[in-house]
FIVEX-446959 format. One record per residue: x, y, z of N, C-alpha, C in turn; residue in one letter. Coordinates in nm, 3 decimals. Example, Ala and Ser with C-alpha at 12.3 -4.5 7.8 and 13.67 -1.06 7.14 Angstrom:
<rs>
> nu_nv_nw_cau_cav_caw_cu_cv_cw_type
> 1.319_-0.569_0.780_1.230_-0.450_0.780_1.320_-0.330_0.780_A
> 1.285_-0.225_0.708_1.367_-0.106_0.714_1.290_0.003_0.787_S
</rs>
This chain:
<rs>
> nu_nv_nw_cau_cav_caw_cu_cv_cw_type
> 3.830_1.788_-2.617_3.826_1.887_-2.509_3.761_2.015_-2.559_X
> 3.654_2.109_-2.474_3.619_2.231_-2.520_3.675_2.329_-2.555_X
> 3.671_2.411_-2.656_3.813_2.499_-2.663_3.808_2.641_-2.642_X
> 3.736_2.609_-2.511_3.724_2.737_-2.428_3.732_2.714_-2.260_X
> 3.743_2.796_-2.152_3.728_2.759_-2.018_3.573_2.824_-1.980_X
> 3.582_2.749_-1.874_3.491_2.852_-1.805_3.442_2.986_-1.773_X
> 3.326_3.047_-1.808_3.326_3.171_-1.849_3.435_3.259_-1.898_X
> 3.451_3.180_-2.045_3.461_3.248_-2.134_3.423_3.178_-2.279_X
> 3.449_3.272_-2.366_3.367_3.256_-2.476_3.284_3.376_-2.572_X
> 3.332_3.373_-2.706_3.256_3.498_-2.717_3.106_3.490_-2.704_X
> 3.019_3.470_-2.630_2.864_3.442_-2.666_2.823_3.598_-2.661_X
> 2.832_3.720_-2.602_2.787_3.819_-2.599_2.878_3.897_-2.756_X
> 2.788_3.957_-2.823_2.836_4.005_-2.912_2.807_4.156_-2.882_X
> 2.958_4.216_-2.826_2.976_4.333_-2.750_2.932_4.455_-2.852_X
> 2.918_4.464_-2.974_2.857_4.553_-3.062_2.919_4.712_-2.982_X
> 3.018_4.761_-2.948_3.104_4.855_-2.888_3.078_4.970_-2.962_X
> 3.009_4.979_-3.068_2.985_5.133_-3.158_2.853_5.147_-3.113_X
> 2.782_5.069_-3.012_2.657_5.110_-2.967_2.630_5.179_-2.844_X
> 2.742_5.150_-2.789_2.817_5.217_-2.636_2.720_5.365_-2.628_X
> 2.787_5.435_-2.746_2.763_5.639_-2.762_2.664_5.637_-2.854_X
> 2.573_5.539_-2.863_2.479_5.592_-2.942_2.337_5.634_-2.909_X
> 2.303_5.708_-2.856_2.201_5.783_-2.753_2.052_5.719_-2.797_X
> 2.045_5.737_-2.912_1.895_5.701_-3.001_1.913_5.533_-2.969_X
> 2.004_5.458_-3.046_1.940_5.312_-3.007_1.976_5.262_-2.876_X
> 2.021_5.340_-2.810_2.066_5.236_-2.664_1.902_5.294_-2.613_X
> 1.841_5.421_-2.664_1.699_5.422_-2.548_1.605_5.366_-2.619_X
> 1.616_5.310_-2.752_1.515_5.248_-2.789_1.569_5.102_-2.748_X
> 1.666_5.027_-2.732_1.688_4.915_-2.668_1.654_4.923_-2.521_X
> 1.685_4.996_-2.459_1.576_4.993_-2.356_1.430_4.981_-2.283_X
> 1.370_5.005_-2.403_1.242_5.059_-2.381_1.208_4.898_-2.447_X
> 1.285_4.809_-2.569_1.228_4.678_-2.642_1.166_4.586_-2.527_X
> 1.076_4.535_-2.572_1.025_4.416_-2.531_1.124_4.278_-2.558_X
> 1.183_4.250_-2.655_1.293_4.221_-2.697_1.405_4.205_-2.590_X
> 1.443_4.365_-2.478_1.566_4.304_-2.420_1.554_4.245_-2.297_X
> 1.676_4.173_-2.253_1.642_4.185_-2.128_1.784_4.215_-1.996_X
> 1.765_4.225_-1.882_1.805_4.237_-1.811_1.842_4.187_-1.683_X
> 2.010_4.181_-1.656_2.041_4.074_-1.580_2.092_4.129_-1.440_X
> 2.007_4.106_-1.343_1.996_4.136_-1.235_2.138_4.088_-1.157_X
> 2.224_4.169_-1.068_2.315_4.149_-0.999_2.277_4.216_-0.842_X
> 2.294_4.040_-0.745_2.234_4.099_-0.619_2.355_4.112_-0.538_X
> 2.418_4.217_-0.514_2.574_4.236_-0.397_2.660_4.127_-0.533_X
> 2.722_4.029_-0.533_2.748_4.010_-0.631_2.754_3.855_-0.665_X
> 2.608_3.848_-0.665_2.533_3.721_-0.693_2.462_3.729_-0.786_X
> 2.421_3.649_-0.906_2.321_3.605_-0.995_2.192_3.514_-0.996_X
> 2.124_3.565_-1.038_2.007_3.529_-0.994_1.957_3.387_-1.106_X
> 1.891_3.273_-1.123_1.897_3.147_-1.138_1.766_3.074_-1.109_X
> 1.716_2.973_-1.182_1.624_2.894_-1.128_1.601_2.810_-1.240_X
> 1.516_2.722_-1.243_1.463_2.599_-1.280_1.548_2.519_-1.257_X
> 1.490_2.371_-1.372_1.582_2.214_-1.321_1.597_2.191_-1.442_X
> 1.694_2.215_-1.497_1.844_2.206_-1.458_1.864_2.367_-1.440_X
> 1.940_2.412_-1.347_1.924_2.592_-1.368_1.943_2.646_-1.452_X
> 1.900_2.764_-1.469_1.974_2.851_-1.615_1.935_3.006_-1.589_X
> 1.976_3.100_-1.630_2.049_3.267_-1.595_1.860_3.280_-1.581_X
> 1.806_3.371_-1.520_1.698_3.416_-1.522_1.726_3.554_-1.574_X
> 1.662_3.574_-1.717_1.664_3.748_-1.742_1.562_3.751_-1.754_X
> 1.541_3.912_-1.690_1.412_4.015_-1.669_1.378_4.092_-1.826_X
> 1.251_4.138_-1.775_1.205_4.228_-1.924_1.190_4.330_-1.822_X
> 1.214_4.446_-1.913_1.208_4.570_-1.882_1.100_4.641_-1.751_X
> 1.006_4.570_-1.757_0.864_4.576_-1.659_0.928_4.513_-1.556_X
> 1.020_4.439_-1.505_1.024_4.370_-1.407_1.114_4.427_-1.286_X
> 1.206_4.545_-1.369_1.303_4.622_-1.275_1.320_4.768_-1.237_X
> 1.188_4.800_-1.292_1.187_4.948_-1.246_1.176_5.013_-1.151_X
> 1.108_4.913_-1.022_1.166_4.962_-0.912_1.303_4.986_-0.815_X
> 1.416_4.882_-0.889_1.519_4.902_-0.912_1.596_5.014_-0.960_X
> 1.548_5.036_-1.070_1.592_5.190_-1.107_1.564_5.285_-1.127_X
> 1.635_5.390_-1.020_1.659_5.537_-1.045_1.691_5.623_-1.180_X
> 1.790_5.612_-1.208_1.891_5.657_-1.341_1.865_5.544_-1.425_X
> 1.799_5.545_-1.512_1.882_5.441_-1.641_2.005_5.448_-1.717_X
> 2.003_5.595_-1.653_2.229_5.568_-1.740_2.265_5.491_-1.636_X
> 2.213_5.441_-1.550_2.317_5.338_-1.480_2.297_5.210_-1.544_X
> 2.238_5.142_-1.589_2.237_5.029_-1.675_2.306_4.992_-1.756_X
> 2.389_4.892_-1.749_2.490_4.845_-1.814_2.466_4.804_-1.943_X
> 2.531_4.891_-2.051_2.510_4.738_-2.156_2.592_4.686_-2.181_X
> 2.575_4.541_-2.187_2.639_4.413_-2.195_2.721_4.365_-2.363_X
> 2.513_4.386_-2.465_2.599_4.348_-2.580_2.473_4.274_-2.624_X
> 2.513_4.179_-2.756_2.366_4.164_-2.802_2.373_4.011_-2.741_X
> 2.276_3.915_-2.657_2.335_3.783_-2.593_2.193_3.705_-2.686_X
> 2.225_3.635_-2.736_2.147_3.582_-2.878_2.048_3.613_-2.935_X
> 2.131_3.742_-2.971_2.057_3.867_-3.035_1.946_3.971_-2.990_X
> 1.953_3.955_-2.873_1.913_4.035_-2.809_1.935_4.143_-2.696_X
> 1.935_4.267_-2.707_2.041_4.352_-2.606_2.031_4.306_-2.476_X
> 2.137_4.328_-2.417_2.115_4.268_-2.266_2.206_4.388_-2.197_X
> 2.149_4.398_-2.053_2.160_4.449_-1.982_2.176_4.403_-1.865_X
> 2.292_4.454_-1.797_2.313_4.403_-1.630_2.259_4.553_-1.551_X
> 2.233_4.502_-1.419_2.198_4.593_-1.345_2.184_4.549_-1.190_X
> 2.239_4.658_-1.092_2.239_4.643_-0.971_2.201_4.634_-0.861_X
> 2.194_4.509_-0.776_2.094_4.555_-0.667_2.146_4.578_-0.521_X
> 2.135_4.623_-0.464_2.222_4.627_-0.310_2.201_4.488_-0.172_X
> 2.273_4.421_-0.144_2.282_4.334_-0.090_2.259_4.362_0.120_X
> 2.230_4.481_0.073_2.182_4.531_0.237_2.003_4.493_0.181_X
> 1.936_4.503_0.055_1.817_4.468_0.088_1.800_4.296_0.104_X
> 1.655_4.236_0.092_1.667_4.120_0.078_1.640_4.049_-0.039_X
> 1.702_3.927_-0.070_1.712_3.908_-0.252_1.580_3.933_-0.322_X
> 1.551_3.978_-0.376_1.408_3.981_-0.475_1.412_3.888_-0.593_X
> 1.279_3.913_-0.687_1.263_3.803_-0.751_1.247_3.608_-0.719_X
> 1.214_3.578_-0.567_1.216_3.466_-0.476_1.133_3.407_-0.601_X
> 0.985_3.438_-0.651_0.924_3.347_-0.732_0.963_3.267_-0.863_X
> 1.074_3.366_-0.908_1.149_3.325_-1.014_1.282_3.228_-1.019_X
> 1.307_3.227_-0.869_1.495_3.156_-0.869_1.510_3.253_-0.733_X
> 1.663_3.190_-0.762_1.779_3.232_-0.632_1.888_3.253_-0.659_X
> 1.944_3.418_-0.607_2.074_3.425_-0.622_2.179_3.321_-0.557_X
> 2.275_3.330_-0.656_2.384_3.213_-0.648_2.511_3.292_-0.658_X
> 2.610_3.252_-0.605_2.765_3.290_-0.639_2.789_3.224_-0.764_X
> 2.910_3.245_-0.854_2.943_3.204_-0.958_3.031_3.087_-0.959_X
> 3.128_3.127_-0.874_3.206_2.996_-0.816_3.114_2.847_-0.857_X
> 3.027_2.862_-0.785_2.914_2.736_-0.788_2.821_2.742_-0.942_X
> 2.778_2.905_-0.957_2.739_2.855_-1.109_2.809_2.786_-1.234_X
> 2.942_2.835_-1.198_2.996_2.815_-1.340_3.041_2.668_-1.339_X
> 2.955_2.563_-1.219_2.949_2.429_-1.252_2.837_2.356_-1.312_X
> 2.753_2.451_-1.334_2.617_2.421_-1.365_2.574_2.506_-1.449_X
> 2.602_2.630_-1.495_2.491_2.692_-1.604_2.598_2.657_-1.737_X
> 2.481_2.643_-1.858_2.563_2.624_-1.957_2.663_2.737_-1.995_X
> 2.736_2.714_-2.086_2.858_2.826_-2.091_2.781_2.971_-2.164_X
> 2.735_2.948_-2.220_2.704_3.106_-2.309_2.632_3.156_-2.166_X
> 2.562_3.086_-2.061_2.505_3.171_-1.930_2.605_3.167_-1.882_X
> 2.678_3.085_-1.826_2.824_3.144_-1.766_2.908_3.203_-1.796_X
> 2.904_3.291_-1.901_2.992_3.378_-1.974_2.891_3.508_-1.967_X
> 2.775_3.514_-1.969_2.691_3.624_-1.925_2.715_3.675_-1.824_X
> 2.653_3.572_-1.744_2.665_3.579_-1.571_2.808_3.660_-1.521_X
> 2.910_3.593_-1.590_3.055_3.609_-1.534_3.083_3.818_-1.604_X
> 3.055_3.817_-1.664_3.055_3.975_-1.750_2.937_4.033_-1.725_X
> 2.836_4.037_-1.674_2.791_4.083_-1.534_2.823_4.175_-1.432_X
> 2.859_4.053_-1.378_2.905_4.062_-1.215_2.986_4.145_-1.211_X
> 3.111_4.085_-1.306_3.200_4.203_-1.348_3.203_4.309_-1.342_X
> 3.158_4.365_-1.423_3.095_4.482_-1.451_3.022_4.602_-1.357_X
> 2.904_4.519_-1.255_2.863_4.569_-1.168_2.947_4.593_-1.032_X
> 3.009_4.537_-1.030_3.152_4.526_-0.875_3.263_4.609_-0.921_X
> 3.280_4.706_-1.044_3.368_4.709_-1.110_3.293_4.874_-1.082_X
> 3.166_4.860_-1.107_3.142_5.048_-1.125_3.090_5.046_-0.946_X
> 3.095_4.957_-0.873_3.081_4.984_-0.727_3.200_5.031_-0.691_X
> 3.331_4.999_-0.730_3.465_5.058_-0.655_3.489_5.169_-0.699_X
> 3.427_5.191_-0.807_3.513_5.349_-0.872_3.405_5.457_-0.866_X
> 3.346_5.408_-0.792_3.275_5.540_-0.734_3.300_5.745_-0.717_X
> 3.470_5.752_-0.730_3.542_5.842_-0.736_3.646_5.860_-0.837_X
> 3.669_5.989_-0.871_3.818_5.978_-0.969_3.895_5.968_-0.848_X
> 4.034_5.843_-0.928_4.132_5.837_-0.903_4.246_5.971_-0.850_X
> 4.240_6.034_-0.948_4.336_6.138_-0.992_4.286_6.284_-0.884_X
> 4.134_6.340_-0.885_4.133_6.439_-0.809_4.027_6.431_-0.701_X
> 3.948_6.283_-0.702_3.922_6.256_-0.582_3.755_6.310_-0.607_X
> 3.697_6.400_-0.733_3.562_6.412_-0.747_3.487_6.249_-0.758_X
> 3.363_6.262_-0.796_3.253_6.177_-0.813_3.275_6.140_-0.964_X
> 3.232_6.001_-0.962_3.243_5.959_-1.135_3.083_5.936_-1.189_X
> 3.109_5.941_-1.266_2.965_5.860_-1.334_2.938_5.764_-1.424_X
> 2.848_5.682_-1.440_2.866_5.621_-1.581_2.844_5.701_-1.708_X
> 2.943_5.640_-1.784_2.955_5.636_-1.934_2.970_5.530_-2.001_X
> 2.934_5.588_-2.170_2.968_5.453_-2.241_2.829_5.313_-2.251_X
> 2.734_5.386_-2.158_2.628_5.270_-2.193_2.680_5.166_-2.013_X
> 2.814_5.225_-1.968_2.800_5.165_-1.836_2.963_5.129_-1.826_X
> 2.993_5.151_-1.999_3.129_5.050_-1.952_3.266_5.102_-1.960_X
> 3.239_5.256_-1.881_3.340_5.344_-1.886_3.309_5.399_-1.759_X
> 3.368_5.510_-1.666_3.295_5.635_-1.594_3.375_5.731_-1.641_X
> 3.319_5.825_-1.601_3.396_5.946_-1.611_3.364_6.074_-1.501_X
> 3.503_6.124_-1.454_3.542_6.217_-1.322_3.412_6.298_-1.367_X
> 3.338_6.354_-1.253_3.263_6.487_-1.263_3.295_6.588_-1.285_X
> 3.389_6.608_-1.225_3.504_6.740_-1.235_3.530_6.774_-1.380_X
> 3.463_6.905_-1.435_3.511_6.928_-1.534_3.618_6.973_-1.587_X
> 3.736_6.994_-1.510_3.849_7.054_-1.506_3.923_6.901_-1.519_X
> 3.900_6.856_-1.486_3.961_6.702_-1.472_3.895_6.620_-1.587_X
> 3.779_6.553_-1.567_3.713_6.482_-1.685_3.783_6.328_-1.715_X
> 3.857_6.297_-1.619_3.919_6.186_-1.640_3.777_6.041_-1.728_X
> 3.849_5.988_-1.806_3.741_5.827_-1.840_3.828_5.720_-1.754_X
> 3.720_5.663_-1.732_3.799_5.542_-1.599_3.758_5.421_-1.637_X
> 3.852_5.324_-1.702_3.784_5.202_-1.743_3.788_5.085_-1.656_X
> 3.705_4.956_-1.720_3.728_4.840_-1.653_3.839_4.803_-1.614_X
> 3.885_4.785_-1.510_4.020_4.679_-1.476_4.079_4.570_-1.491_X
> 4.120_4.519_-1.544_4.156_4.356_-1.555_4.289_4.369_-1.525_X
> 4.331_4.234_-1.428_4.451_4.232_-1.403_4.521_4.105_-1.435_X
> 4.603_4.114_-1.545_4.695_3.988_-1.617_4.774_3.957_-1.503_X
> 4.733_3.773_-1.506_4.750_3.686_-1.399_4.822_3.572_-1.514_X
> 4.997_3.516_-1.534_4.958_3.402_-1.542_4.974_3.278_-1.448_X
> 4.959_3.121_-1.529_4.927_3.057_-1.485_4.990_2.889_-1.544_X
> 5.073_2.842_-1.479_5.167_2.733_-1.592_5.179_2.588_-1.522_X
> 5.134_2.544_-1.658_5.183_2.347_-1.623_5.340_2.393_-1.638_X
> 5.442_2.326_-1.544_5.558_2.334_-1.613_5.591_2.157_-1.531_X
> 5.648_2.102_-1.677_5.661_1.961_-1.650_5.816_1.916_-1.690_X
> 5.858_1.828_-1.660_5.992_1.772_-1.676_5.998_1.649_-1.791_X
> 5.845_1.635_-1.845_5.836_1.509_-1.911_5.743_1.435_-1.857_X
> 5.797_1.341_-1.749_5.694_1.264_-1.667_5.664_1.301_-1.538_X
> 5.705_1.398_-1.514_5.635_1.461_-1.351_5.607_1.630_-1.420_X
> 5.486_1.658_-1.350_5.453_1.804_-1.331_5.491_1.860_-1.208_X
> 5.492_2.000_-1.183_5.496_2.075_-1.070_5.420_2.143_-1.028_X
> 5.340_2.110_-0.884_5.241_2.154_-0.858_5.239_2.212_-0.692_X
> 5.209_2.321_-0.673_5.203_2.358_-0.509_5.079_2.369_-0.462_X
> 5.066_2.406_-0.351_4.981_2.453_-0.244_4.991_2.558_-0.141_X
> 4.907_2.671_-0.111_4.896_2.757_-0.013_4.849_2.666_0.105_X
> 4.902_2.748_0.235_4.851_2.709_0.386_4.709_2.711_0.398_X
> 4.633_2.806_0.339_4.501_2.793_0.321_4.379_2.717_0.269_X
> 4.439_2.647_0.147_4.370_2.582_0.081_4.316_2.415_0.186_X
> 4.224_2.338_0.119_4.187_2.268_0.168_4.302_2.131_0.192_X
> 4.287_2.052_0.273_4.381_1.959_0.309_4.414_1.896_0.157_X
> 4.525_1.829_0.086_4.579_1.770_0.010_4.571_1.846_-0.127_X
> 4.491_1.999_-0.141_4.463_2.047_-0.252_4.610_2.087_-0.322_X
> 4.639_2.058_-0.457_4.733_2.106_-0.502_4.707_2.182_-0.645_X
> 4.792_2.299_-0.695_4.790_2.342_-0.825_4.892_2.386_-0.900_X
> 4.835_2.471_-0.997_4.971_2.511_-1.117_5.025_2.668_-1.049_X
> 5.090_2.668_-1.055_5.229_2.765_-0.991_5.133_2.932_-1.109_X
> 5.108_3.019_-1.045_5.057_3.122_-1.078_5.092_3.257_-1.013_X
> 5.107_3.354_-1.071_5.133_3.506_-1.028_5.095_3.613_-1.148_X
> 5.101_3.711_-1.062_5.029_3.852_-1.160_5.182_3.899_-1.241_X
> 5.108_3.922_-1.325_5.224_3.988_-1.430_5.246_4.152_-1.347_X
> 5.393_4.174_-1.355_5.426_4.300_-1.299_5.444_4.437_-1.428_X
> 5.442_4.526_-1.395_5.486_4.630_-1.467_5.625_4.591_-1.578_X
> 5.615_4.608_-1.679_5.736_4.623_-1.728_5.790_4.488_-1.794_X
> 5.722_4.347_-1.808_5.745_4.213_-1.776_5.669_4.155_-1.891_X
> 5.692_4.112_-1.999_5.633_3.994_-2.114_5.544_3.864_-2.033_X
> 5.498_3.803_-2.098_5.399_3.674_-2.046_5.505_3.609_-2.040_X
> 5.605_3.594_-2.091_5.707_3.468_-2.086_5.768_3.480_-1.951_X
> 5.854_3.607_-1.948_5.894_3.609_-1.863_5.872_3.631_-1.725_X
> 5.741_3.670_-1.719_5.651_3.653_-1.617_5.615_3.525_-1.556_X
> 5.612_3.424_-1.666_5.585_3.261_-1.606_5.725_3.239_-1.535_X
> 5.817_3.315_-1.599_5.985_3.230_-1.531_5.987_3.274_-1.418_X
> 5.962_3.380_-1.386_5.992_3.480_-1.230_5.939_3.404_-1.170_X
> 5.815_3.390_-1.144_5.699_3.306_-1.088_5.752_3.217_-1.043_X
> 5.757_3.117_-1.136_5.790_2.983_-1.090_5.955_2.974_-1.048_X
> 6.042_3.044_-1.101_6.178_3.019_-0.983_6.105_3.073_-0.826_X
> 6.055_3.191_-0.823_6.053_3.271_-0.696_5.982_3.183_-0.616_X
> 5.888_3.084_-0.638_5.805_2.997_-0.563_5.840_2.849_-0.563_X
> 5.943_2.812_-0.624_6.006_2.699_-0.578_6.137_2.665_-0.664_X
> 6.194_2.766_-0.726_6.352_2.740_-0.739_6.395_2.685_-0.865_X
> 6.244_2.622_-0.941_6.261_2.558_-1.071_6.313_2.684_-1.209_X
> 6.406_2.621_-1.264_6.439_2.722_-1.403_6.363_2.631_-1.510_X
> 6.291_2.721_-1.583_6.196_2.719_-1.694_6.259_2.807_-1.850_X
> 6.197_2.628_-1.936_6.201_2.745_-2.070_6.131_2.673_-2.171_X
> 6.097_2.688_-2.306_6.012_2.641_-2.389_5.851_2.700_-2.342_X
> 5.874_2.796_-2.295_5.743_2.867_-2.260_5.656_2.893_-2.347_X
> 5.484_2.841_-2.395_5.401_2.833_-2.471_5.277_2.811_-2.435_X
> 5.225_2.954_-2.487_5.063_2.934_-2.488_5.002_2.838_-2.451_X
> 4.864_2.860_-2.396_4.756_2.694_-2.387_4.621_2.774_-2.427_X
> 4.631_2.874_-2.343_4.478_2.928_-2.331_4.432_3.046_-2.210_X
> 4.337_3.095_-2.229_4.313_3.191_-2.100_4.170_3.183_-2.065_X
> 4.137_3.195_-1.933_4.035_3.213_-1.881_3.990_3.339_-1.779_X
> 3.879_3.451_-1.834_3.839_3.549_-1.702_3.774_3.462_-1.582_X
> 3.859_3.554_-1.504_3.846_3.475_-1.363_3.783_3.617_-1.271_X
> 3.666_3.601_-1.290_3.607_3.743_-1.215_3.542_3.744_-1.055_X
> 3.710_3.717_-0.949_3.729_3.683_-0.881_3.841_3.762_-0.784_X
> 3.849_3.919_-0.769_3.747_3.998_-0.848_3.766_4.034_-1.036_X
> 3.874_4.049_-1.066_3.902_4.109_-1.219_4.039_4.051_-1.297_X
> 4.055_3.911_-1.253_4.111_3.863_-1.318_4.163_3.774_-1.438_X
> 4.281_3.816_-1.558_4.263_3.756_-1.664_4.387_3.650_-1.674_X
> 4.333_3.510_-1.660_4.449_3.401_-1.672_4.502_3.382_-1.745_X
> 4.588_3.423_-1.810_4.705_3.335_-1.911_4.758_3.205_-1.880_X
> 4.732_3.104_-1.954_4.771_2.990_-1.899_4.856_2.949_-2.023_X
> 4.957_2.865_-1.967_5.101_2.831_-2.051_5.135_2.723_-2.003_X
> 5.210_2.657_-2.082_5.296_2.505_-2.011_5.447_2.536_-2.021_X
> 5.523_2.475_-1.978_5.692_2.569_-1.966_5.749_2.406_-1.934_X
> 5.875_2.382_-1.987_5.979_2.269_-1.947_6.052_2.314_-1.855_X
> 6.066_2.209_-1.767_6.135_2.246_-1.640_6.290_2.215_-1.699_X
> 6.385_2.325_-1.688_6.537_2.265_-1.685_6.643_2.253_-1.563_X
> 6.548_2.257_-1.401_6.627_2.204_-1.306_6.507_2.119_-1.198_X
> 6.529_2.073_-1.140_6.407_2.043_-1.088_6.409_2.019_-0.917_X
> 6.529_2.085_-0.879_6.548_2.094_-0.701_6.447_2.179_-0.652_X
> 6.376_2.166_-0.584_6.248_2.256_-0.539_6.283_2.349_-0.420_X
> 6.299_2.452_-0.402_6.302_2.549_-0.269_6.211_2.659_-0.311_X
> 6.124_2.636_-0.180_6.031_2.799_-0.165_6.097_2.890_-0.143_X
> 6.136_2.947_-0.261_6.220_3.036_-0.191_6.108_3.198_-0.200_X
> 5.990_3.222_-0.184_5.902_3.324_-0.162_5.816_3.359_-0.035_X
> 5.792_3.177_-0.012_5.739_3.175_0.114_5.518_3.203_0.063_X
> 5.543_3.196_-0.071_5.409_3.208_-0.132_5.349_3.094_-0.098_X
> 5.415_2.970_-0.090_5.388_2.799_-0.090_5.457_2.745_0.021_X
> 5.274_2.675_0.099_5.342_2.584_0.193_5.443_2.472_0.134_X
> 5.368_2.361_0.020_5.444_2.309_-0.023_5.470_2.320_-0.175_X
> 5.574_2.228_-0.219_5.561_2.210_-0.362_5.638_2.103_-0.399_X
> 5.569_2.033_-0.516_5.622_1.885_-0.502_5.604_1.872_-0.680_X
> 5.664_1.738_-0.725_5.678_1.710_-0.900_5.540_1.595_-0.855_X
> 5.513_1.565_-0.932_5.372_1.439_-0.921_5.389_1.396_-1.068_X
> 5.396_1.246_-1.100_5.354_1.152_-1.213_5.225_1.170_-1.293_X
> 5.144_1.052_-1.353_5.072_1.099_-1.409_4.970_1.008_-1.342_X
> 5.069_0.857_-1.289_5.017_0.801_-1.234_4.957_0.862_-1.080_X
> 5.017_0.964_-1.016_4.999_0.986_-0.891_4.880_1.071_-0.896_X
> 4.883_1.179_-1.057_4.775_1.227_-1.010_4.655_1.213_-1.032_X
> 4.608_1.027_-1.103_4.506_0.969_-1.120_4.430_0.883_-1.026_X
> 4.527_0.880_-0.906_4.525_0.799_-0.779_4.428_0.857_-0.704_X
> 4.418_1.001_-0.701_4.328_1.075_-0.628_4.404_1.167_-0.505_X
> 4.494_1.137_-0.501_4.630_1.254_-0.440_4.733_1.263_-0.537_X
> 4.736_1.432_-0.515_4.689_1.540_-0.480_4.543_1.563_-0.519_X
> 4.495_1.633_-0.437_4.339_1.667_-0.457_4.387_1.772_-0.585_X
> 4.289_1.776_-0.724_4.332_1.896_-0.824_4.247_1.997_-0.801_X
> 4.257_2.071_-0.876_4.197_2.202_-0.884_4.061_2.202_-0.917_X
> 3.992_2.272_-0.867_3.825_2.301_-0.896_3.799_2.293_-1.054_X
> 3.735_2.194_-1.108_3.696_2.145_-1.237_3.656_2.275_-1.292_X
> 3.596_2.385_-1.259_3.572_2.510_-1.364_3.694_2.598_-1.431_X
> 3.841_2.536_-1.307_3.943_2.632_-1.333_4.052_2.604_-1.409_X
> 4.137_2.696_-1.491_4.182_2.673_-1.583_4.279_2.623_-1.528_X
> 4.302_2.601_-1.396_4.438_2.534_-1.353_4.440_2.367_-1.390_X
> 4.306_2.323_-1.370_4.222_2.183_-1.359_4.239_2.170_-1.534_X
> 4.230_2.304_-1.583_4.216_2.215_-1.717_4.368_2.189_-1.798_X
> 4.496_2.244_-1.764_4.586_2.234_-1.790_4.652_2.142_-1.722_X
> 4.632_2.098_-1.598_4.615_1.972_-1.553_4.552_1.852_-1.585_X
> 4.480_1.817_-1.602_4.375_1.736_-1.737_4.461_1.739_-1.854_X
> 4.482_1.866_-1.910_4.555_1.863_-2.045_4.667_1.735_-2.051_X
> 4.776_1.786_-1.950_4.919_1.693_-1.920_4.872_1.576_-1.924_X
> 4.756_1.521_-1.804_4.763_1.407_-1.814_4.714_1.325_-1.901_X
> 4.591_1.396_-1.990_4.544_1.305_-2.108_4.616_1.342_-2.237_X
> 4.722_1.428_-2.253_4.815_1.394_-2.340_4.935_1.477_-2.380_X
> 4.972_1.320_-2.319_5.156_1.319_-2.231_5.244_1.365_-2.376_X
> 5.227_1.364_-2.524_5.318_1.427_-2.610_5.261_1.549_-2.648_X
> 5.168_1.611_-2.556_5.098_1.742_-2.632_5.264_1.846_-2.593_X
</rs>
């Protein structure tokens, strides 16, 4: 099995002491060397057969940009600086001769991972300095900092730095042995089922964050709670913790009202083709996979 999920992976080598460094971030700009990864509203741009990330050289986006402190840097992406940058989704997509913007959802079934780990820290990034457009705190104008991956309040009396957001989500196989537990929202597609997930609250460990969860959404008490793995889920800014947990009761009541249903499933049941699983990019699918291809892990 890969021992990473879907966009993620270190492939960008974030080089973070280059952030404040005025002299080489404008001579990385100016390289022939870098390039730059176009974000359209918050789509990525793509083409050939088999697809793969289309990055720009410096000549290709200047009508794009106003400010070059708005240009993100990313980091060095095989060894070469890279840059994300924004385009507004009120115009119409550009670059048609080269590819087509795509959602990620759908890329990250098709571009190889070091592009889907680009792509995905990106997007990020760019949807991330679209909301914070303002300080929090006194309500002035922000700007970029940091090379892109900070802002900071205008207000000099204030001066607040405003960083990226990520919001710790986890996410748990919890099994009894030979049945797992798996629900479904009213929304999801007919027979779709998954792993029992919620945001970590204020004040709350990963452990005990998986237990709340899963009693509050169907009544099960959990323990032997342990790591698997995590995946960014930039959907919009979320970071999965994924864990497997032993079930020590196994009467099921919604008692949240989060889940239409929730049910235990074999290993046999879930090779049958019901329940429908989780979208193959997601780490729910892969901790699912995990259980069933191995039942003493």
């Amino acid at each position: 099995m890969e021992n990473y999920n879907v966009f993620a992976g270190a492939f960008v080598d974030r080089i973070g002491e280059r952030r404040k460094d005025p002299a080489w971030l404008s001579s990385a700009l100016e390289s022939q060397e870098s390039r730059f990864v176009p974000v359209w509203g918050d789509q990525s741009l793509v083409g050939g057969d088999p697809l793969h990330a289309i990055m720009l050289e410096r000549r290709q986006i200047d009508r794009f940009i106003d400010d070059p402190g708005e240009l993100i840097f990313l980091g060095l992406f095989h060894d070469r600086p890279a840059f994300a940058f924004a385009i507004s989704a009120d115009v119409d997509p550009p670059f048609g001769e080269l590819g087509e913007f795509h959602d990620l959802r759908f890329l990250g079934t098709v571009l190889p991972p070091d592009e889907a780990n680009l792509a995905a820290h990106a997007r990020a990034l760019v949807i991330w300095h679209a909301s914070q457009m303002f300080c929090g705190v006194c309500g002035s104008s922000a700007r970029s900092a940091a090379a892109g991956n900070s802002r900071v309040c205008a207000n000099q009396d204030c001066g607040r730095e405003i960083f990226p957001r990520v919001d710790p989500a986890i996410i748990v196989l919890v099994s009894d042995g030979e049945r797992c537990l798996l629900g479904r929202q009213k929304n999801w597609p007919d027979g779709r089922y998954s792993t029992i997930a919620g945001f970590v609250e204020p004040g709350e460990s990963l452990e005990d964050a998986v237990r709340r969860e899963v009693y509050e959404e169907t009544n099960v008490h959990t323990n032997d709670v342990a790591y698997h793995s995590s995946q960014p889920w930039p959907f919009p800014s979320s970071l999965m913790l994924g864990f497997v947990a032993t079930a020590t009761s196994t009467d099921i009541v919604l008692n949240d009202s989060e889940l239409e249903d929730a049910q235990w499933f074999t290993r046999k049941e879930l090779r049958s083709g019901f329940p429908k699983l989780p979208f193959r990019i997601s780490i729910a699918r892969r901790l699912v996979d995990h259980w069933i291809d191995y039942p003493g892990a």
